[in-house]
C-alpha positions as CSV (number, residue, x, y, z in Angstrom):
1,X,-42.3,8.0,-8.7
2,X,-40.9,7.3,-12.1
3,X,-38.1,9.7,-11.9
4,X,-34.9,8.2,-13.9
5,X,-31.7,8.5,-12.5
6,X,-28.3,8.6,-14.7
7,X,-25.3,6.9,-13.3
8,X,-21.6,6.5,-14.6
9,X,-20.2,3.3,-14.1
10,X,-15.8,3.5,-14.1
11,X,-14.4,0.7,-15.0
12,X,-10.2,-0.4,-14.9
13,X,-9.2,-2.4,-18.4
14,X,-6.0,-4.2,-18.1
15,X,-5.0,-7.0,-20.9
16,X,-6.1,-10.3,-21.5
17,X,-2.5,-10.8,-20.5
18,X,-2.2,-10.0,-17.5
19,X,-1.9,-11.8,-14.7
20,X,-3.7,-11.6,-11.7
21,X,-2.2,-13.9,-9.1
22,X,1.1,-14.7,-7.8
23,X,2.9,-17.0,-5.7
24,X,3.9,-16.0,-2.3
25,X,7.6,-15.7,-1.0
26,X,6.8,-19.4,0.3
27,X,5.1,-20.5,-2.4
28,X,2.3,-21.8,0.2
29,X,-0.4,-19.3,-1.0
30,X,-1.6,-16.6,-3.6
31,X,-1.7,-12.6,-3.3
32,X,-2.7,-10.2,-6.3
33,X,-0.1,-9.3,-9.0
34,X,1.5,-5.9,-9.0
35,X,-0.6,-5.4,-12.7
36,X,-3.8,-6.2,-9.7
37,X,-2.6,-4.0,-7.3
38,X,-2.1,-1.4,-9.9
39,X,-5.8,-2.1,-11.2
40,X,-7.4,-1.9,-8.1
41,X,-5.4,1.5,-7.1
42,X,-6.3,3.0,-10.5
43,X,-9.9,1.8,-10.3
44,X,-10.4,3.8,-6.9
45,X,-8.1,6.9,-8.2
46,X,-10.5,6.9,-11.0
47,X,-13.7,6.8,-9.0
48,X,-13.2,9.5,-6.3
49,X,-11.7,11.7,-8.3
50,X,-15.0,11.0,-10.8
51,X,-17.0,11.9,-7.7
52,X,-15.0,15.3,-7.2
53,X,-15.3,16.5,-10.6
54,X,-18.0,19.3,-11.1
55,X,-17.4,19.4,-14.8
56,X,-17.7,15.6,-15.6
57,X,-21.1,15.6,-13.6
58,X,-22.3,19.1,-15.3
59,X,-21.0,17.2,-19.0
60,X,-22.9,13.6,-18.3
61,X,-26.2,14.9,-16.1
62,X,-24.7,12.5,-12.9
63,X,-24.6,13.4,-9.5
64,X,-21.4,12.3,-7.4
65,X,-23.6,9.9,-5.2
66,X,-24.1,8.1,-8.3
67,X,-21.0,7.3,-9.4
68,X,-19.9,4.0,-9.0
69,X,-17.8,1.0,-9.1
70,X,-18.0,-0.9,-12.6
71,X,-15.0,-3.3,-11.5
72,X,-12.0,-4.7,-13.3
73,X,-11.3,-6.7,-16.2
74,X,-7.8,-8.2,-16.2
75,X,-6.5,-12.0,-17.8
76,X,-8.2,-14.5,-19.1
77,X,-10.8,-17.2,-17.0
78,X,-7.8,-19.9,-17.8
79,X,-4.8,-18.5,-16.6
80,X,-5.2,-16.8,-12.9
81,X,-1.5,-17.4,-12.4
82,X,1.8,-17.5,-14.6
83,X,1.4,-21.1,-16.3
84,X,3.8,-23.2,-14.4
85,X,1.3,-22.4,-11.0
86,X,-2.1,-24.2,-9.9
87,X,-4.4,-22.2,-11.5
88,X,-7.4,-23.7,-8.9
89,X,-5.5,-22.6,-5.7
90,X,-4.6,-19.0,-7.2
91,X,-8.6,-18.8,-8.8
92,X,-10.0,-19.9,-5.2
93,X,-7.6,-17.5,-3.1
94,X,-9.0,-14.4,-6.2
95,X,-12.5,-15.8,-4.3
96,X,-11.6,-15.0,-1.4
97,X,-10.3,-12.0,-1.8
98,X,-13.5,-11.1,-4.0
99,X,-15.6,-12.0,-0.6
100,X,-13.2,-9.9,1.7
101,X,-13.0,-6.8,-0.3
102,X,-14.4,-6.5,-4.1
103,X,-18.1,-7.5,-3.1
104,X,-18.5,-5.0,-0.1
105,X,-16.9,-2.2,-2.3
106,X,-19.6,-3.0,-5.2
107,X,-16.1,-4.0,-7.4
108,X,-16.8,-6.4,-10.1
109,X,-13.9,-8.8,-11.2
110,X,-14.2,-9.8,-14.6
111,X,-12.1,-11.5,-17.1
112,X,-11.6,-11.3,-20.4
């Protein structure tokens, strides 16, 4: 019908720094960093309490339903783990976890 619809992307920032895998307790396989952790909680905090708040959608013109997701942007596309890690095992098991839980939750991982 040509009707335009505003949404508000949120979006977590975390430095170019940071780093977004880390070694097991065995050292056999890859889990997210405390700083990912802490993105990912902060990135949801963000986003439903965006969708509660009747003065942010009054201020931008947005309904709740169409507040969404932007994603993450945390480290650098070279260095997925500290430096002394493999940096292909810790980028493919970020895949995986991309698969399992940012891709159905509309969550964008990017790097810087």
């Amino acid at each position: 019908n040509g009707d335009m619809v505003r949404t508000l992307s949120i979006w977590e920032l975390k430095s170019p720094q940071s780093i977004i895998m880390e070694a097991d307790d065995n050292h056999s396989r890859w889990r997210p960093s405390r700083g990912l952790i802490k993105a990912e909680t902060q990135l949801l905090h963000y986003l439903y309490t965006a969708r509660l708040d009747g003065a942010l959608h009054r201020r931008y013109g947005v309904l709740p339903e169409n507040i969404m997701s932007g994603g993450i942007v945390m480290g650098r596309h070279d260095t997925w783990c500290a430096a002394t890690g493999d940096q292909a095992s810790a980028k493919l098991s970020h895949s995986i976890r991309s698969e399992a839980f940012y891709r159905p939750s509309g969550i964008r991982f990017l790097t810087w």
